[in-house]
C-alpha positions as CSV (number, residue, x, y, z in Angstrom):
1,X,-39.7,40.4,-15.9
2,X,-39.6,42.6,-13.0
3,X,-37.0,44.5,-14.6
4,X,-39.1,45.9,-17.5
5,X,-40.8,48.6,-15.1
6,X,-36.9,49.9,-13.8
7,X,-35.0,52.6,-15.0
8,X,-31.9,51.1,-15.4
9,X,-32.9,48.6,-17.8
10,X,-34.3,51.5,-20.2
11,X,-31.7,53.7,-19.6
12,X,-29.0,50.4,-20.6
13,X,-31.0,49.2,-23.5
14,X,-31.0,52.9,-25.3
15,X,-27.3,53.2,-24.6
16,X,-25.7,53.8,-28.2
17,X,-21.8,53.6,-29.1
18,X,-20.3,53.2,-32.4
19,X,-19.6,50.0,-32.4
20,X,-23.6,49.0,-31.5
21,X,-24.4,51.6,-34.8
22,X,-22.7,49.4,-36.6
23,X,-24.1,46.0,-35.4
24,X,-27.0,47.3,-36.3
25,X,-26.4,48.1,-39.3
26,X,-25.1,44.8,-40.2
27,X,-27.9,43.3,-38.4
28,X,-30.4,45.5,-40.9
29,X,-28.2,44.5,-43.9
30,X,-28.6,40.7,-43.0
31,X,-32.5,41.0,-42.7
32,X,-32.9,42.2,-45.7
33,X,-31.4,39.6,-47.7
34,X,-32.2,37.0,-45.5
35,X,-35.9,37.6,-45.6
36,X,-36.2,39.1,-49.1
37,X,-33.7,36.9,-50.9
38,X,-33.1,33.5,-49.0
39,X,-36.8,32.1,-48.2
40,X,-37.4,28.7,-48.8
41,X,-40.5,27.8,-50.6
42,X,-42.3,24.3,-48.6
43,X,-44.4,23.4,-51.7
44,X,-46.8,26.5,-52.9
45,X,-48.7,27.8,-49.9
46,X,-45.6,28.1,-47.3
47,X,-42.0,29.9,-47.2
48,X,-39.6,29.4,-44.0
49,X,-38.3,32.7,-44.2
50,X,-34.7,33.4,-41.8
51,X,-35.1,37.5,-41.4
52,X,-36.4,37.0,-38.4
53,X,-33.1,35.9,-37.3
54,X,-31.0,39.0,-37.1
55,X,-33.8,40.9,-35.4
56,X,-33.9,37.9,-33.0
57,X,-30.1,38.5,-32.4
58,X,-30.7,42.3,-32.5
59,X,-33.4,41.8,-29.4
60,X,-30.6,39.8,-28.0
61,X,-27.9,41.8,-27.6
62,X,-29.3,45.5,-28.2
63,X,-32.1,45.4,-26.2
64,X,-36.3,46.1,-27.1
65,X,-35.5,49.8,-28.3
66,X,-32.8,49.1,-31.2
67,X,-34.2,45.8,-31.7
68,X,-37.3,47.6,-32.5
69,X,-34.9,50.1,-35.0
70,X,-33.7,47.0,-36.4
71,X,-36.8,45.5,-37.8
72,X,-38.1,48.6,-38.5
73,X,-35.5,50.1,-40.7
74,X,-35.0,46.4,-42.6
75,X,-38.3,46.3,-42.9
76,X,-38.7,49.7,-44.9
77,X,-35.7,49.8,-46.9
78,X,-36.9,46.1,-48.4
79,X,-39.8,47.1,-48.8
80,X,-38.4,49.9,-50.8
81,X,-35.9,47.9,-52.6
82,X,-38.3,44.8,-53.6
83,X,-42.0,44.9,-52.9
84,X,-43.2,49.0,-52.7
85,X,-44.9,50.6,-51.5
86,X,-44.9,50.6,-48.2
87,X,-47.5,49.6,-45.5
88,X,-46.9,51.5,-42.5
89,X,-49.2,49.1,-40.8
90,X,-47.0,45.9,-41.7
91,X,-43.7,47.9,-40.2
92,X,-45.3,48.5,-36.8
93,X,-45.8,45.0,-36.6
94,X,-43.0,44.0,-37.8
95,X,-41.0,46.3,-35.9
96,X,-43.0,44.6,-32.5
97,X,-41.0,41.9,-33.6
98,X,-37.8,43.5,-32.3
99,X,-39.5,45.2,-28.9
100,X,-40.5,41.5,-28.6
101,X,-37.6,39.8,-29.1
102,X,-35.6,42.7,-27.1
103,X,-38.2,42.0,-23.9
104,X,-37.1,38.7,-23.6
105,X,-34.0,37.8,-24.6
106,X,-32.1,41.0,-23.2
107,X,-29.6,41.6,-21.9
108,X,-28.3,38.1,-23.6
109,X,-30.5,35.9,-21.4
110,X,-31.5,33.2,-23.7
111,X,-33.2,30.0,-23.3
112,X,-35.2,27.5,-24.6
113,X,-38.2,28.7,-23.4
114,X,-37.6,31.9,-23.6
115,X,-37.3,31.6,-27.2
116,X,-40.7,29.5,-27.3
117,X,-42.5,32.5,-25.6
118,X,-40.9,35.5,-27.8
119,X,-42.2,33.5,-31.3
120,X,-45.3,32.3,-29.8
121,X,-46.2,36.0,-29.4
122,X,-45.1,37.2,-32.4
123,X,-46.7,34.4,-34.7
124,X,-49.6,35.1,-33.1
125,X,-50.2,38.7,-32.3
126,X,-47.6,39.9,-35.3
127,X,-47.2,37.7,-37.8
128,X,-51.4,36.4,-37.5
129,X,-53.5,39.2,-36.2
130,X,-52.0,41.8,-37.3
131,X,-49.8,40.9,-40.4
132,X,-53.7,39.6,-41.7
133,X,-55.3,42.8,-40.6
134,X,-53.1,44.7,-42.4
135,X,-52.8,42.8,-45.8
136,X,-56.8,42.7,-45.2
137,X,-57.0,46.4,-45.4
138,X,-54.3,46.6,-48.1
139,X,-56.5,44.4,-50.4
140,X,-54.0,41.6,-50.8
141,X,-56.1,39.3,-48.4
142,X,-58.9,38.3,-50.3
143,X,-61.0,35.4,-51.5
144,X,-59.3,33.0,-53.9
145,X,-60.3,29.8,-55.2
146,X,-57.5,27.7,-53.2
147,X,-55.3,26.6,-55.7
148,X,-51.8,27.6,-53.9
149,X,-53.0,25.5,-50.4
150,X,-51.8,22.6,-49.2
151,X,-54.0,19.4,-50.3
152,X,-54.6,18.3,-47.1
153,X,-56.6,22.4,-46.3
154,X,-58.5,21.8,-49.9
155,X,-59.4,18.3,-49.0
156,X,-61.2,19.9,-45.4
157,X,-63.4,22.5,-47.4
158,X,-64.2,20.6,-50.6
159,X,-67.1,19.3,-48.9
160,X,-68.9,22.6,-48.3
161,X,-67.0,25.0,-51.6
162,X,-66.5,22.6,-54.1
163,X,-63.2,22.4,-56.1
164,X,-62.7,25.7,-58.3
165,X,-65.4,27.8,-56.2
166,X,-63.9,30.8,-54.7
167,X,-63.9,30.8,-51.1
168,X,-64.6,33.3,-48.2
169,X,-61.6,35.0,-46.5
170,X,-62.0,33.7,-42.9
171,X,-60.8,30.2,-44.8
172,X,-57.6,32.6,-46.0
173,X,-57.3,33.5,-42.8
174,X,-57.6,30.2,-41.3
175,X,-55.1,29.0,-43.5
176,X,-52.4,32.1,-42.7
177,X,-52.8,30.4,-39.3
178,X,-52.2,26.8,-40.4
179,X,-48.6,28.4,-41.9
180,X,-47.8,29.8,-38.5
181,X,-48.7,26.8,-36.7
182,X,-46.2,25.4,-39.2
183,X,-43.4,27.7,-39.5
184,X,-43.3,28.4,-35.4
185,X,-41.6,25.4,-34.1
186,X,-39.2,25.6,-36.6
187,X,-38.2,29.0,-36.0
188,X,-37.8,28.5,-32.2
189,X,-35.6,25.9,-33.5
190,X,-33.2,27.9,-35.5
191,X,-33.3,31.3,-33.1
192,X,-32.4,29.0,-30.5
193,X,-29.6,27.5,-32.4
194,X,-28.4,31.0,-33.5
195,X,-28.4,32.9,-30.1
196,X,-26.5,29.9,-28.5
197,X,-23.4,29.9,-31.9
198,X,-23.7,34.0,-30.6
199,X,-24.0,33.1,-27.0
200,X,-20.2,31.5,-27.4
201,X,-18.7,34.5,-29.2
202,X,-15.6,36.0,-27.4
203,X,-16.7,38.8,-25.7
204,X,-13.7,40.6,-27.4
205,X,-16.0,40.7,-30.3
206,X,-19.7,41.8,-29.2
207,X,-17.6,45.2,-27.5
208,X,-21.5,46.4,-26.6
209,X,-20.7,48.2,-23.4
């Protein structure tokens, strides 16, 4: 980690050529459709989404800055395309995602636990604290009476808010956690499996110098 406070990293990871441009655009392209169009509903209360994946790769071989660019501009132009308007607040911290990502994976160090740490962080800080603080203030975090949640998180509250009753948000929030709890390990999973198919690339093809 030592060399996040030296020059030379910075000064590497901003390098630009054409041929990073248009990685990233590619990269930008493929997080689009990947997270807008390719989710995977697990019942009613949970998708495993993969646009996480090219800004995972994007950390990887472009480093925190453009893996930051990355999520950023994928994120916005979705947004745009499917689900306006835009919440500036959900861009920063989906755009962390990248700096994330970028922190510890570059330049193409990749491991196991690596990948652990870099979703760890970003279920939790991003994708929990401030994905919910955000929708919270955006008004699309709010009570409901449990209908789209797994039996088993129904089952735990019925006791105290019977069936039908509309229940308070910190049980929406608790239950936004129970999905990343969920959805983590299997995204360490598939990043891991996807940065070591890139990892074996020629480095003929991934011309990033």
């Amino acid at each position: 980690m030592k060399q996040w406070f030296t020059a030379a990293y910075w000064r590497e990871s901003v390098h630009m050529n054409p041929y990073k441009l248009c990685l990233m655009g590619v990269l930008v392209a493929l997080q689009i459709v990947l997270a807008r169009i390719t989710a995977i509903p697990v019942g009613s209360w949970l998708r495993i989404g993969f646009g996480f994946l090219p800004v995972g790769i994007a950390g990887y071989l472009l480093g925190p800055v453009w893996g930051l660019v990355v999520a950023a501009v994928g994120d916005i132009l979705g947004t745009l395309v499917f689900t306006p308007p835009i919440i500036w607040g959900l861009v920063v911290a989906n755009a962390l995602n990248g700096l994330i990502f970028g922190l510890f994976l570059y330049p193409r160090k990749y491991s196991l636990w690596r990948c652990i740490v870099s979703l760890v962080l970003i279920s939790l800080i991003c994708n929990f604290l401030l994905n919910t603080y955000f929708l919270a203030q955006a008004g699309w975090v709010a009570v409901t009476d449990g209908t789209d949640w797994p039996a088993f998180f129904r089952t735990l509250v019925t006791p105290v808010y019977p069936e039908g009753s509309l229940l308070p948000n910190w049980i929406s929030v608790g239950n936004r956690f129970i999905k990343q709890l969920v959805a983590c390990p299997v995204n360490i999973v598939m990043l891991y499996l996807v940065l070591r198919a890139v990892d074996k690339m020629p480095k003929s093809v991934l011309r990033l110098k």
